[in-house]
N, C-alpha and C positions, 0 to 999 in steps of 0.2 A: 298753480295752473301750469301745466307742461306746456311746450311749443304747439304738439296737437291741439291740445284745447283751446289756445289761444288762437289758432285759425280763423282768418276773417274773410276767405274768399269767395266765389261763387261758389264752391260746393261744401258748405259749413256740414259738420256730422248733428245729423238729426233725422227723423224716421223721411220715407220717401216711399211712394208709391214703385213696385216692381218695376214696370215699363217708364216710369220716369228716369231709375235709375239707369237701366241697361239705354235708354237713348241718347241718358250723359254722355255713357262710350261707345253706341255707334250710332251718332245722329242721323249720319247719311244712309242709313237703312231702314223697311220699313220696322214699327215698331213691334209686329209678331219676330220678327229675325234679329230683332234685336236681343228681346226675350231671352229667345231661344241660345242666342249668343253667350247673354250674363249666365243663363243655366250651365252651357256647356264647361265655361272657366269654372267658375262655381265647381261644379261635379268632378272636374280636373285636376281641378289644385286641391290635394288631400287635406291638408292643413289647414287649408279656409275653411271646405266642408265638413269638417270637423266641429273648429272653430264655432261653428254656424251654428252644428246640430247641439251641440253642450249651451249655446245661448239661447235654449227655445227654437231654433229655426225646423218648419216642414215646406216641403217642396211647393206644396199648394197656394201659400199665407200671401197674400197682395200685397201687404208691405213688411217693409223691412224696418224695423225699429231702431231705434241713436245708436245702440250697441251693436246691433248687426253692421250698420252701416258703417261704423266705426271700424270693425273688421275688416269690411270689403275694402275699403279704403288704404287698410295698412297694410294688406295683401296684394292687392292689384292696383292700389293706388288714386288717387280723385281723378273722375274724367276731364 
């Protein structure tokens, strides 16, 4: 078990609903601009949306499964 995996904090990698996550990182907006927000980084960062699309991810999908989230996390970091 790597340092990742051993992670114990409030944002452990495991599947999460879209708007749950994008509120992680901007709690203080509402939750459509939130959204909108995690899409825009998302779409931005080539690498991650790459990342995404090779691991099963579509634009539409409600949640984000361990491995996606996995991803977001090592690309943009835990909220």
């Amino acid at each position: 078990m790597n340092k990742e995996e051993a992670y114990s904090g409030e944002w452990p990698v495991k599947p999460y609903y879209k708007r749950d996550l994008a509120m992680g990182y901007a709690p203080d907006i509402t939750p459509v601009a939130a959204l909108n927000r995690l899409s825009a980084w998302i779409h931005h960062h080539k690498s991650l949306y790459q990342a995404l699309l090779d691991s099963g991810y579509v634009d539409r999908q409600r949640i984000f499964n361990s491995v996606q989230v996995g991803l977001i996390f090592h690309y943009l970091g835990r909220p």
